[in-house]
C-alpha positions in Angstrom: -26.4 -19.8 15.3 -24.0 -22.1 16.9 -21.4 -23.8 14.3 -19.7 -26.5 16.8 -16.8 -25.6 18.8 -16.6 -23.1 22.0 -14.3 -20.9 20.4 -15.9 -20.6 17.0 -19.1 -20.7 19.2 -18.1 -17.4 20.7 -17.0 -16.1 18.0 -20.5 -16.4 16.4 -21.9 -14.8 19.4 -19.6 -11.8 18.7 -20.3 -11.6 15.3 -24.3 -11.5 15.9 -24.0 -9.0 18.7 -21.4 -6.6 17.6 -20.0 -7.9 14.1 -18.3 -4.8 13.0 -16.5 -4.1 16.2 -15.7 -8.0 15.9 -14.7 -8.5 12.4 -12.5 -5.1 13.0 -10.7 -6.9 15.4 -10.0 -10.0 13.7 -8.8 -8.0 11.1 -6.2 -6.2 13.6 -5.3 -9.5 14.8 -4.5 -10.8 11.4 -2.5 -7.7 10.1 -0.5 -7.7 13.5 0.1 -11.4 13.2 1.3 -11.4 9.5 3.6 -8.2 10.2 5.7 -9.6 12.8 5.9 -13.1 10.8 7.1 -11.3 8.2 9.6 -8.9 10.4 10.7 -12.2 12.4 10.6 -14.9 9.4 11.9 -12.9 6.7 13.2 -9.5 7.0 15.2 -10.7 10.0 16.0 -7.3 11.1 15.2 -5.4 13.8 11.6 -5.8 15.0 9.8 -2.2 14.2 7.1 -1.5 16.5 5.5 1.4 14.6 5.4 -0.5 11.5 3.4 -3.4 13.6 1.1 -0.5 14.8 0.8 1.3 11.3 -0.1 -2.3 9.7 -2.9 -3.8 12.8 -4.4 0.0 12.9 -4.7 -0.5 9.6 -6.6 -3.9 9.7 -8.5 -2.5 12.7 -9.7 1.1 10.9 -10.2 0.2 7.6 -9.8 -3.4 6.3 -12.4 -4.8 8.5 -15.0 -1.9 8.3 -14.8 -1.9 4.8 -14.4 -5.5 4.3 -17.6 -5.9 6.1 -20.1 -3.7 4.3 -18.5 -4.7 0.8 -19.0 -8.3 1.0 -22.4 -7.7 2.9 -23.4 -5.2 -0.3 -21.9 -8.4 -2.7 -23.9 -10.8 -1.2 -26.7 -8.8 -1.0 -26.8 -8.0 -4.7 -25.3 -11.4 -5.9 -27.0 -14.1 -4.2 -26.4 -18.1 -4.2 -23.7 -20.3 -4.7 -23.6 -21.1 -8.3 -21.4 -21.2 -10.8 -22.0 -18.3 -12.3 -23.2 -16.2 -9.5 -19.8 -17.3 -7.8 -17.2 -16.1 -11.1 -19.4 -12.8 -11.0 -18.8 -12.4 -7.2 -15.1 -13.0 -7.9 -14.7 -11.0 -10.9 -16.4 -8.0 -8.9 -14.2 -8.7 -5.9 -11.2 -8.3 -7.5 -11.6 -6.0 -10.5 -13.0 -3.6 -8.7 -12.6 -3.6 -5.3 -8.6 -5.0 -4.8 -7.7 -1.8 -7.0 -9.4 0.6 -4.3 -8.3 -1.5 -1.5 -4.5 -1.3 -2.7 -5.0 2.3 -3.1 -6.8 2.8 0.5 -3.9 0.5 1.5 -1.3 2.3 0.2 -2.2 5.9 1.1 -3.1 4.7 4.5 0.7 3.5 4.8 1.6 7.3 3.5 -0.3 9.3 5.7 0.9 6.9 8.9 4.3 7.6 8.1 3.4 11.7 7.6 4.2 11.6 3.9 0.5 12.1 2.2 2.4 14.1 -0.6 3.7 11.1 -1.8 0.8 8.5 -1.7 0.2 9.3 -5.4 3.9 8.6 -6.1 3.5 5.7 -3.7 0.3 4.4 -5.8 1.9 4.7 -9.3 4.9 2.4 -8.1 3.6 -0.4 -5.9 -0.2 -0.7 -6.9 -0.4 -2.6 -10.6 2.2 -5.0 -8.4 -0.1 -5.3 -5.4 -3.0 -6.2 -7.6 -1.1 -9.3 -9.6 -0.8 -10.6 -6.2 -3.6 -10.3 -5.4 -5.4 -12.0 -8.8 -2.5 -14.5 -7.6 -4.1 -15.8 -4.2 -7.8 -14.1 -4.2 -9.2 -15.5 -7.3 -8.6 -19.3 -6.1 -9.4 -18.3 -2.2 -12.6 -15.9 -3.5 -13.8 -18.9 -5.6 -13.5 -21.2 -2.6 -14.8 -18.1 0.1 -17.9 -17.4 -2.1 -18.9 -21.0 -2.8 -18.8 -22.7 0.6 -18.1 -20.0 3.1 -21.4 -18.4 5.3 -21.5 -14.6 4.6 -20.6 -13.2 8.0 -17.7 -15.7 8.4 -16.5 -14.5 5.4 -13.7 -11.8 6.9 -12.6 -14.6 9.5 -12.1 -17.0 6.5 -10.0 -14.1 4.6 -8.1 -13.2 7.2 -6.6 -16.7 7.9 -5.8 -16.4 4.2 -4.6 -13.0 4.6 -1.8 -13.5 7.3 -0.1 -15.3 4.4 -1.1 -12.6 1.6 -0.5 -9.6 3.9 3.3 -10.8 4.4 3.6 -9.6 1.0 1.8 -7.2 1.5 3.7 -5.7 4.8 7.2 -6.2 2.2 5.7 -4.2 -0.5 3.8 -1.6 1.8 6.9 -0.9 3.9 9.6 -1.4 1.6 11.9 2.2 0.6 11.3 3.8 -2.1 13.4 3.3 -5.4 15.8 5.5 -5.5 14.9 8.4 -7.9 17.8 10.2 -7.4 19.6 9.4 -10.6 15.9 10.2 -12.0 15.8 13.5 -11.3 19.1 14.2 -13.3 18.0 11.6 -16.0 14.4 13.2 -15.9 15.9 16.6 -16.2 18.4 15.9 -18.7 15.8 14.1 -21.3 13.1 16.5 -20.8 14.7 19.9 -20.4 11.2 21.2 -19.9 11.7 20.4 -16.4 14.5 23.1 -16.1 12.1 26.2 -17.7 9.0 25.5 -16.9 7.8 27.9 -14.1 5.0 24.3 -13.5 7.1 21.2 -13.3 5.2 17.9 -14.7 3.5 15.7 -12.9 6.7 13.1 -13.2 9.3 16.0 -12.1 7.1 16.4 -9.0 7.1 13.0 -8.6 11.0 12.3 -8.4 11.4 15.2 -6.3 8.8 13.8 -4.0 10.8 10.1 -3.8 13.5 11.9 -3.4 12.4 13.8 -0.3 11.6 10.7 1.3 15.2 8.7 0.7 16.8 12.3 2.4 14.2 12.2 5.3 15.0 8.3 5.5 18.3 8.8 5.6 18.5 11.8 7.9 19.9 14.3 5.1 17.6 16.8 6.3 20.5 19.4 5.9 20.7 18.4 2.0 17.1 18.9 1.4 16.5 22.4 1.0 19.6 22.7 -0.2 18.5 19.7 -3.5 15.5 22.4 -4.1 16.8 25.5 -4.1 19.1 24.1 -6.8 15.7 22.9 -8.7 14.8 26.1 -8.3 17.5 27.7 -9.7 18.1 25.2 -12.6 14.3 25.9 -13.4 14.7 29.7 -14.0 17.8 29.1 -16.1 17.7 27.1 -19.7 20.9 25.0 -19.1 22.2 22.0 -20.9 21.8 18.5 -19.5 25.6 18.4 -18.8 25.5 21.8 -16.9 22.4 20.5 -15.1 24.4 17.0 -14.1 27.2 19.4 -12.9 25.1 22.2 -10.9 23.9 19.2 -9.0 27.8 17.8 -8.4 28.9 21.5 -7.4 26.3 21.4 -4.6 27.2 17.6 -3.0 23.9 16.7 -3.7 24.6 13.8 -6.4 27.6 11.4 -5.8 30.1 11.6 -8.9 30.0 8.4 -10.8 
């Protein structure tokens, strides 16, 4: 049904003839737009190509597939304008579906970059942040989208709202890790589990894992196996923090502080 306007005129022909394929796009469009504002506007480093791909595939594979049978599912089940019917639609939106979206968002980032090992460790660290943000912009723009704004227009709607969300969104998902390195000792040297048990816990795992990712960032590939084989041997051996602290000094793997 025409809305007024050539472009948004063709964009409502789109959208009745192929609306996946088109709100896919738009989606792609608005990731790819919102990276390179945020490379160009306020990282001010050199432009990264494959993080411009990583984010638009991203918009492209999942946030517009998704986007469009979840709010098609919403206003399926929830329907009218309301008061009410709008704080319900909200309140769905973004207690349960921004948690899985950070988490599909965040282990897409992982498994782009050929680091799914670390999407938990990924998950844990960035998504309770993601989520304030997004309580932060989507429950006034959800309020206004659900109230006023025609179901299928709803993903072009969010996505002009989302080139300005997803630049936090491209900082947070493509920021380095913290660096856990000092957490591995301090890890080690509070829980000396970590050092005898032949099944590290699941936070042991997890510095090693961060850890793995700063060497392979910083092209220490030659210190890596090196960083584990002394975890191994550490593990088999029940050795005082201080000894621990200084097996890792012996082997350049730790700067001295």
């Amino acid at each position: 049904m025409p809305r007024g306007g050539g472009l948004l005129d063709s964009y409502q022909e789109a959208l009745d003839s192929k609306p996946i394929l088109t709100k896919a796009s738009t989606s792609l469009v608005g990731f790819a737009v919102s990276d390179a504002m945020t490379q160009a506007f306020i990282e001010k480093g050199d432009f990264d190509l494959k993080r411009l791909v990583k984010m638009a595939s991203f918009g492209f594979l999942l946030h517009g597939t998704t986007g469009h049978f979840f709010y098609n599912f919403l206003d399926g089940k929830l329907k009218g304008t309301d008061p009410l019917t709008v704080a319900a639609k909200v309140a769905i939106d973004q207690t349960c579906w921004a948690p899985v979206f950070m988490v599909m968002f965040f282990s897409y980032m992982m498994v782009f970059e050929g680091t799914p090992d670390l999407i938990e460790a990924k998950i844990r660290q960035d998504v309770f942040t993601a989520v304030k943000g997004s309580w932060m912009t989507w429950i006034p723009a959800h309020t206004i989208n659900f109230a006023f704004v025609p179901s299928d227009m709803r993903l072009l709607y969010i996505n002009t709202i989302q080139i300005f969300f997803n630049m936090f969104m491209s900082v947070i998902g493509n920021k380095s890790d913290v660096d856990c390195v000092d957490g591995v000792v301090d890890h080690i040297s509070s829980h000396r589990r970590c050092s005898v048990e032949s099944s590290p816990s699941r936070k042991c795992r997890r510095h090693e894992s961060i850890f793995n990712v700063r060497a392979r960032r910083h092209q220490l590939f030659e210190y890596r196996q090196e960083h584990f084989s002394s975890l191994l041997k550490i593990r088999s051996r029940a050795l005082a923090p201080s000894q621990v602290r200084e097996k890792f000094f012996e082997r350049n793997v730790l700067p001295r502080m």
